[in-house]
Phi, psi and omega in degrees: 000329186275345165279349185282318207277315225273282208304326206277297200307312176333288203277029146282327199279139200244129185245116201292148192290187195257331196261010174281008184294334157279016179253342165283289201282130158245108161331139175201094176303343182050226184213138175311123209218154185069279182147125164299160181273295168245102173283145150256331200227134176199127160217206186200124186216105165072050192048041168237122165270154164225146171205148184211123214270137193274023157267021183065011163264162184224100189256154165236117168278143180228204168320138208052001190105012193305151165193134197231107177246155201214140165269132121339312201257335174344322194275319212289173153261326165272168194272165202248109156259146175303123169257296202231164159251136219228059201290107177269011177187153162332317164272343201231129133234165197240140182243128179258117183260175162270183184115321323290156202221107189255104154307076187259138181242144181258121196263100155236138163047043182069012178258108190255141178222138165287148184239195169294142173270135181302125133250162196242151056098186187258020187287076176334323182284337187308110149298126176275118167293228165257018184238094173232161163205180185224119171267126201274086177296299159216199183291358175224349188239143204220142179222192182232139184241157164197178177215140188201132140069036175047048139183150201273116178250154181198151209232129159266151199273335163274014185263277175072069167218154171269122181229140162325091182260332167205121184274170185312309208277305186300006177266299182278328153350276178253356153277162186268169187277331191271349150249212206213125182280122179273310204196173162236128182215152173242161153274122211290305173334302182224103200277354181258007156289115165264123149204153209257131184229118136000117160302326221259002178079019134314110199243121186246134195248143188202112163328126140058224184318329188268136152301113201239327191183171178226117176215197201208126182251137184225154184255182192292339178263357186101332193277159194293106178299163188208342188225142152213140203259122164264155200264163174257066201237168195291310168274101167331348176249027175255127162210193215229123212231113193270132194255164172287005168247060204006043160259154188227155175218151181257136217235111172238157204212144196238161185206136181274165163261358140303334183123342183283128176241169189244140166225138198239104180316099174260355174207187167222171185206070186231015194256355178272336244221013163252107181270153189315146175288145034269166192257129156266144121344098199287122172278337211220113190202120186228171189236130145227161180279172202234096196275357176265173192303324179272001158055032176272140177290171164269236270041105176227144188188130196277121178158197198113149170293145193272186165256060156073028147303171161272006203206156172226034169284332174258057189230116187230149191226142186230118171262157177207118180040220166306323183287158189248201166158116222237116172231141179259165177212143180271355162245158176284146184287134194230348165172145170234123174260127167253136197235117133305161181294357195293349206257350124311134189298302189278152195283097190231156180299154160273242160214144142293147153231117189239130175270119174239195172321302209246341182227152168264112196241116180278120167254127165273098153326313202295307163296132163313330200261014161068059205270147188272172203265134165350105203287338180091222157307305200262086187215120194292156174284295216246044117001316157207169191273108182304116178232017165201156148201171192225158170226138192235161162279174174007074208272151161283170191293331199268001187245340166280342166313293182335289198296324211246335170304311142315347198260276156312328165280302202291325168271351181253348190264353156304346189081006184268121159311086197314351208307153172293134173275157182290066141254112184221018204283170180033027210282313177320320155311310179255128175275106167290149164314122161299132192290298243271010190278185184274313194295351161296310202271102171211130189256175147212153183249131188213111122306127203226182190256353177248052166075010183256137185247137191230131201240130193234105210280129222206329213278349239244206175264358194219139161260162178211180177262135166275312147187189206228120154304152164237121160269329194295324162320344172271328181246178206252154172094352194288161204286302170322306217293004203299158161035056183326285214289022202025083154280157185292116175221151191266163336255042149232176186259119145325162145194163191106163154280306243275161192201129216259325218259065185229100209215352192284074183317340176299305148344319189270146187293140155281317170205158186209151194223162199196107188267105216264021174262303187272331215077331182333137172242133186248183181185151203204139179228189176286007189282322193133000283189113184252108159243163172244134182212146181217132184303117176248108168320318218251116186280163197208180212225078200272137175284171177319188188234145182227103193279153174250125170270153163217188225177119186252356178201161146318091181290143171281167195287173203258094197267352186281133179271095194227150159304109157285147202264172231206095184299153184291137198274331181254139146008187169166087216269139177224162180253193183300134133177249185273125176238174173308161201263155170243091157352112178339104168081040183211188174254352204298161177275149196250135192185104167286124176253126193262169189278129209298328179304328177284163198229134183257142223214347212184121159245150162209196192193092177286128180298301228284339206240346187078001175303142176215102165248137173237127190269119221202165169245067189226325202119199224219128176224145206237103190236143173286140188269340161326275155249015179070062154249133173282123212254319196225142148203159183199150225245314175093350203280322169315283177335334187274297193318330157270355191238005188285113169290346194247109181314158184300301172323311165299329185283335181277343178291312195290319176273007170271302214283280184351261223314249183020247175342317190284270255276343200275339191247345187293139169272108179279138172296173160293086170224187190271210176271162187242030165275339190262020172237068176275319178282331202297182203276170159305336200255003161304294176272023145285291171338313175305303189254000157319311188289308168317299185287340171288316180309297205253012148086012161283115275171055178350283178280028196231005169286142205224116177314146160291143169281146171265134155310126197266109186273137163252168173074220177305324189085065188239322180226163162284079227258099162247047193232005212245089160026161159255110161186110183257026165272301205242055170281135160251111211262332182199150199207124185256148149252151167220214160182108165191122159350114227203320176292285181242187164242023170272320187243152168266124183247155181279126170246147143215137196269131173251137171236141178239158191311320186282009181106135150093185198187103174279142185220119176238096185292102182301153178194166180252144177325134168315113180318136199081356178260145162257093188237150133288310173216205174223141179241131167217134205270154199223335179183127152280153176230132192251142183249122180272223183023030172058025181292117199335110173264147197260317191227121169263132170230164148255151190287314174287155171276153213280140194073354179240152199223118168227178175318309201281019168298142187217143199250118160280165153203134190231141156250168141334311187248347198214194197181118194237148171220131186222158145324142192250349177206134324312157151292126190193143187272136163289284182232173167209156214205064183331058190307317191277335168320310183291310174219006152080025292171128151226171219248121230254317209202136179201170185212187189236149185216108157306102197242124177254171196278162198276346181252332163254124182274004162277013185215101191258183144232165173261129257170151134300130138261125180223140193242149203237139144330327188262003161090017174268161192263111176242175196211083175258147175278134212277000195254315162223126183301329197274355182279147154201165164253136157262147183222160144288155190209324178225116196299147162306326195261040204243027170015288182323287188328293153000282190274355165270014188291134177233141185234185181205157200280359156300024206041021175260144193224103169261128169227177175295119167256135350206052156076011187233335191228161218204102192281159187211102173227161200241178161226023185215059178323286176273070175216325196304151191275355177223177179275136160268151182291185179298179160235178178286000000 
């Protein structure tokens, strides 16, 4: 009868076509989230960041964080590095390379286009100094002055051609011969004053082209002004004039209608500003004005007394009258910018923005305490170093409410400034997310190795952090715990994320996990250490820790001499947002211990049930967050041992061929040839390399291969501290809901695939009344894998809580791709990719994709990312129809291992571990339009 009910529901049931993926899927490359790591280059213009990487890309940041990137070197066959970047205008940056090489690239409507490029000759080695400026023509065209091989060129932003402004014979003419041109500068008044400064503080002054006078600026001390910065103050001729013993005076200078200028030394500014010896050159030096009543400018400039360094290059100091302020930076500075308050409605001081290797760090002028500003956008992934991460989806409303409420609080209790950053470049273009869609509220998760969980705001056009866990704070002694809250210490102020010194092996996370029901955040590190983090409106006060250890088999004793990490012996007060988990009905902090030998390899987590399974490659334990109990666990190693279809003879043949290849490819002494004993008998050559291994003093069998490093997570670090036992590995752990008993009920599954092959599925249920449990796990059914193959991913076809005839149970291997029936289970189809195409299988999900001309109607598809870095697309009704892309270079490790997909179709990995690339194959499901591209 039931097969009968089974057959009546089929033809009712709407079965998706077979040829349907190109009326579903769209490629979409999408947009970029986090911050390169090595800037080289940086300016700002007119709500626009631009940077440029010393890999030859070039971004432009805009309005929410839209950000349109372009490679430089792409067209050339030799490589381009980047010095410097130049914006003259809303549309034109000029990019300056070596060689030398001027790039100008034209920006419309998110479309980057390169136009012809300046070359100076073929001197690969040239470095570009400082004597470049950028001249204020009138109020929207801006132009670029340089000097190259003693002559001055300018490039105008409506042209955007080169011409000539003071040529070789007039350069050698009228400049002196004995020194070296330091800078360029105009005059704001009159922009067609041109004048070229000296190291020796000569200044030769020119009308545009014409020679007008020569005079020479010395400071109070004598020394050579070499820079001058103008100020934005009512009078338009004051600026600020940097001597070569890193002091500066302030200048103020009158211009004739001849062209003559007079400048005359008005104040000093030497009692801040003598940095420990040996003394730099303040390389970096901006103005911003002052809307309160006492009208003192900002003076920000990199240099300054050290914290008792040898050096003051990562040091920037912002004067306001008498007062000083002092910030260290833990990367090199690469450019400092002052953004007036004008990008605002309301009348307020501006920012700063100091550019560094890995970051952008904005100070609010504005805060009495100079406060730094949200990082936003520009904050590298790998800050410290990532070594997992994760991403959930369709988070509920009330829990993303939670969350950006936490979001806020973690920054005011930081002392950080929320103010909106001075980004509008294309703001007509780019279409932000509807907050209020499902496809907004979506995180990623970075696990970081000195213990940081960094939570990433991902559905919008831009991702940015939302905020940062510290795990390291539960235990004692840690390194982190130093100043937690970045308090003010003299006499400079930390400020940045990036953090170079994250060396704690113990620390670093294996996995994190993000529960979109609860919010929960779990995380697991090497120490052996299970946490829980849960959203508390209310900040509290936790007393010590207790871990409950658990376990799925006798583990051998742990023989590596490593620190074991150590719970905190004091309190520890948090604040409102995320704190440690709480035992039911208790004050205890809630922390699980895994055994250290063991590696935890798979998290997953039932809302309904209070299930927390964690998976090792020991086998799988099932605990309750209630009370803390291991409710289940099971090991897997009999079972596999009875259901293994692949004989022992066999498993010795395949590693008698391996050993065979590695000796045949191994680099070997010098012996002789064994070609000419080809006829000869077995015990005739056996005999033969006995006499070979005696010679040259080889020990066959005591030769010891280099081990490959086993990358986990991302494949950043190596965890070679961790047990051997490849029978009962867990390789992957699913929650799911599909009938698995009857076709009557629906059951809570959570499905485990282990490394060795096969897929256990364990029907979660609640628990008898009087016992204190939440629920029961009892296993109900296998899928035998033959050839031992890895499993990467278990999925379903259907939405959670809903069940029909056509639902199909996935199972991704290594090698294949399986689709079985969910009642009875039993396999439909399959698809050998490695077998077929040789090809092996990195990472895949069941994805929902909607159509591209009605978005109420979707279907489900495989995604799967391939070893050879393509992007696939399969059909869940027949496996062999698919689409393909390229996506990823093959030789991209990072990239590789990093894929994180999610059932929206979107598929993100790591470009060199600091930016988190986001491409989707489901466009109208994404929560904002991507912009054009280049």
């Amino acid at each position: 009868m039931n097969s009968i009910l089974r057959y009546i529901r089929s033809k009712f049931t709407h079965e998706p076509e077979q040829h349907a993926i190109e009326q579903f899927a769209v490629f979409d490359e999408g947009n970029r989230g986090g911050f390169p790591c090595d800037i080289a280059a940086f300016d700002y213009y007119a709500g626009c960041v631009a940077i440029g990487t010393s890999s030859g890309n070039v971004t432009f940041y805009g309005y929410n964080g839209a950000s349109w990137t372009t490679n430089v070197g792409s067209s050339s066959t030799e490589r381009i590095k980047i010095e410097h970047i130049y914006l003259i205008s809303t549309n034109f940056a000029l990019v300056l390379c070596r060689g030398p090489v001027i790039i100008p690239l034209h920006m419309k409507d998110g479309a980057i286009t390169p136009k012809d490029e300046f070359r100076f000759g073929e001197n690969t080695k040239h470095k570009w100094n400082q004597s470049t400026h950028v001249q204020k023509l009138s109020e929207d065209a801006y132009a670029l002055i340089f000097a190259i091989n003693n002559t001055v060129y300018r490039i105008k932003s409506k042209t955007v051609k080169l011409e000539v402004l003071i040529n070789n014979d007039d350069y050698e003419k009228w400049v002196p011969n004995d020194t070296e041109l330091s800078s360029i500068t105009t005059f704001p008044e009159k922009s067609n004053v041109i004048m070229l400064i000296f190291e020796n503080g000569t200044v030769c002054v020119f009308n545009e082209s014409q020679y007008v006078m020569q005079t020479t600026l010395k400071n109070f001390e004598d020394e050579a002004i070499q820079k001058l910065h103008w100020s934005s103050e009512n009078k338009k001729n004051i600026a600020y004039g940097i001597s070569c013993n890193n002091l500066y005076t302030k200048w103020e200078f009158t211009v004739g209608k001849d062209c003559h200028i007079n400048g005359t030394e008005v104040n000093v500014f030497s009692q801040y500003h003598s940095g420990p010896y040996p003394c730099h050159q303040i390389k970096h030096f901006g103005v911003c004005s002052d809307v309160s009543k006492n009208k003192d400018n900002f003076l920000v400039y990199q240099g300054g007394k050290s914290s008792g360094k040898y050096d003051d290059r990562d040091l920037v100091t912002v004067v306001r009258g008498d007062a000083v302020e002092k910030f260290e930076l833990s990367s090199e500075i690469v450019g400092i910018v002052a953004v007036d308050g004008s990008y605002e409605k309301n009348k307020k001081n501006g920012v700063i923005l100091i550019c560094t290797s890995c970051e952008i760090i904005g100070i609010d002028l504005d805060t009495e305490s100079l406060s730094m500003m949200q990082p936003k956008y520009f904050l590298s992934i790998n800050n410290s170093t990532p070594t997992t991460h994760a991403k959930s989806i369709e988070i509920e409303e009330n829990v993303w409410n939670r969350l950006e409420a936490a979001s806020k609080s973690y920054w005011e209790a930081h002392n950080m400034s929320t103010r909106k950053w001075p980004l509008y470049f294309q703001q007509k273009i780019v279409n932000e997310a509807n907050h209020q869609r499902t496809a907004y509220r979506q995180v990623y998760l970075s696990g970081h190795s000195n213990g940081n969980i960094c939570i990433w705001a991902s559905g919008g056009v831009g991702m940015f952090l939302l905020l940062v866990i510290k795990t390291s704070l539960e235990f004692d002694g840690s390194p982190f715990n130093a100043d937690p809250e970045g308090l003010r210490q003299k006499p400079a102020k930390r400020i940045g994320f990036y953090d170079p010194f994250d060396d704690d092996e113990e620390m670093c996370l294996t996995k994190v996990h993000f529960d979109p029901k609860s919010g929960f955040v779990i995380a697991s590190n090497r120490g052996g250490f299970i946490l829980m983090y849960e959203l508390c409106d209310n900040a509290r006060k936790l007393s010590n820790w207790e871990a409950i250890p658990i376990s799925c088999n006798n583990s051998p004793p742990d023989s590596s001499k490593r620190r074991l990490l150590k719970a905190r012996k004091s309190e520890l007060e948090y604040k409102a947002g995320y704190q440690i988990r709480l035992k039911n009905d208790s004050a205890l902090p809630l922390v699980f211990s895994m055994h250290s030998s063991h590696r935890v390899t798979d998290i997953a987590y039932l809302h309904k049930y209070h299930c927390l399974a964690v998976g090792s490659n020991f086998g799988v334990a099932m605990l309750d967050v209630n009370h803390g109990y291991i409710v289940y666990s099971n090991s897997f190693n009999e079972e596999l041992q009875e259901t293994s279809i692949v004989t022992q003879t066999q498993f010795q043949r395949f590693k008698s061929l391996k050993k065979s290849l590695r000796k045949t490819f191994r680099r070997k002494k010098k012996t002789p040839d064994t070609t000419l004993m080809s006829n000869s008998d077995e015990g005739t050559l056996r005999h033969h390399n006995q006499q070979i291994t005696k010679v040259d003093d080889f020990d066959e069998e005591g030769y010891m291969e280099r081990g490959i490093e086993v990358g986990e997570g991302l494949g950043t670090l190596t965890l070679d501290c961790y047990a051997e036992n490849s029978k009962g590995t867990v390789s992957c752990i699913r929650t799911m809901r599909f009938p698995i008993v009857d076709d009557k009920n629906v059951d809570d599954i959570i499905a485990v695939g282990l490394q060795e092959g096969g897929v256990y599925f364990f029907a979660i249920n609640e628990h008898d009344a009087g016992l204190r449990m939440t629920f029961k796990a009892e296993f109900v059914k296998k899928i035998g894998m033959a050839h031992k193959q890895p499993v990467i991913n278990v999925d379903i076809t259907n939405e959670e809580g809903y069940f029909s005839a056509s639902t199909k149970i996935v199972i991704i291997t290594e090698e294949q791709l399986r689709v079985y029936n969910c009642q009875p289970i039993s396999k439909r189809e399959s698809y050998k990719i490695t077998a077929l195409e040789g090809i092996k299988i990195k990472g895949g999900i069941v994805a929902r994709i909607l159509n591209k001309k009605n978005s109420n109607n979707f279907e489900s598809f495989v995604v799967l990312v391939g070893n050879d870095g393509s992007l696939r697309i399969h059909s869940v009704q027949k496996t062999s129809l698919f689409e393909t892309r390229k996506f990823i270079d093959p030789i991209d490790v990072i990239g590789l291992n990093s894929t994180c997909l999610s059932r929206d179709g979107d598929v993100a990995y790591l470009i060199k571990s600091s930016e988190l690339q986001r491409t989707t194959v489901n466009l109208n499901f994404r929560g904002w339009s991507s912009a054009h591209k280049s």
